[in-house]
N, C-alpha and C positions, 0 to 999 in steps of 0.2 A: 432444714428448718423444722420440720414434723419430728423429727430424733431430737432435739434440742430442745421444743414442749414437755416431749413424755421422759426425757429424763431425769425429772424429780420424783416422777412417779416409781420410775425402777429403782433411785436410790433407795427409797421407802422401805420398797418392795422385799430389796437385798438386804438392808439391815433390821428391819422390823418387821420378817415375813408375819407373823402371828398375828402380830395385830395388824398390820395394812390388811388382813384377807379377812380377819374380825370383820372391821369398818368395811369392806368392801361390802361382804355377805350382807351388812347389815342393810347396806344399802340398796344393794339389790331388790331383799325384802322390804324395803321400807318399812324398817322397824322402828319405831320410835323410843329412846332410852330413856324417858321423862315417861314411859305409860306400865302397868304393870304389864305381864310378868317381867319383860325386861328388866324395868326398874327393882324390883326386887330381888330378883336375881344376881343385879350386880351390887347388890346393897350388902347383900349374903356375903359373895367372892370378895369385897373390899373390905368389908369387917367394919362398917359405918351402921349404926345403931339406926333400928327404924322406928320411928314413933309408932304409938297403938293407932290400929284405924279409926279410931272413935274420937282420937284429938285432932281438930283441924292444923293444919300445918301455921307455924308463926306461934307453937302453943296455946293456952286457956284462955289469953286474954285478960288478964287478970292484970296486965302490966298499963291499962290504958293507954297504949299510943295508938291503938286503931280503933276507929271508928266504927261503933254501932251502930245497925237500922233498928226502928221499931215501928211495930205499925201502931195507928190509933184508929179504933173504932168508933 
């Protein structure tokens, strides 16, 4: 029964040793792929355009669909 659980895991294993031991490692680490440097790093290795730090994600906002706060004094 115990062999019949973890056989998904060795199929994995055997055909996508790189990346099951990737995600293994990363877990171990408790790395999170949403935080930098990870994040960037793989943003780099995929070849996905990273916006400048200085724009907030979602762009300028220039498009009105999200909501503004303001304060008033």
């Amino acid at each position: 029964m115990f062999v019949q659980e973890l056989s998904p895991i060795f199929q994995e294993l055997v055909h996508k040793p790189v990346a099951f031991l990737g995600g293994f490692a990363s877990g171990l680490l408790r790395l999170n792929l949403s935080e930098d440097p990870v994040r960037t790093w793989l943003d780099r290795e995929l070849g996905v355009a990273v916006p400048p730090s200085n724009t907030p994600p979602g762009g300028n906002g220039s498009n009105g669909s999200v909501p503004q706060s303001i304060n008033i004094d």
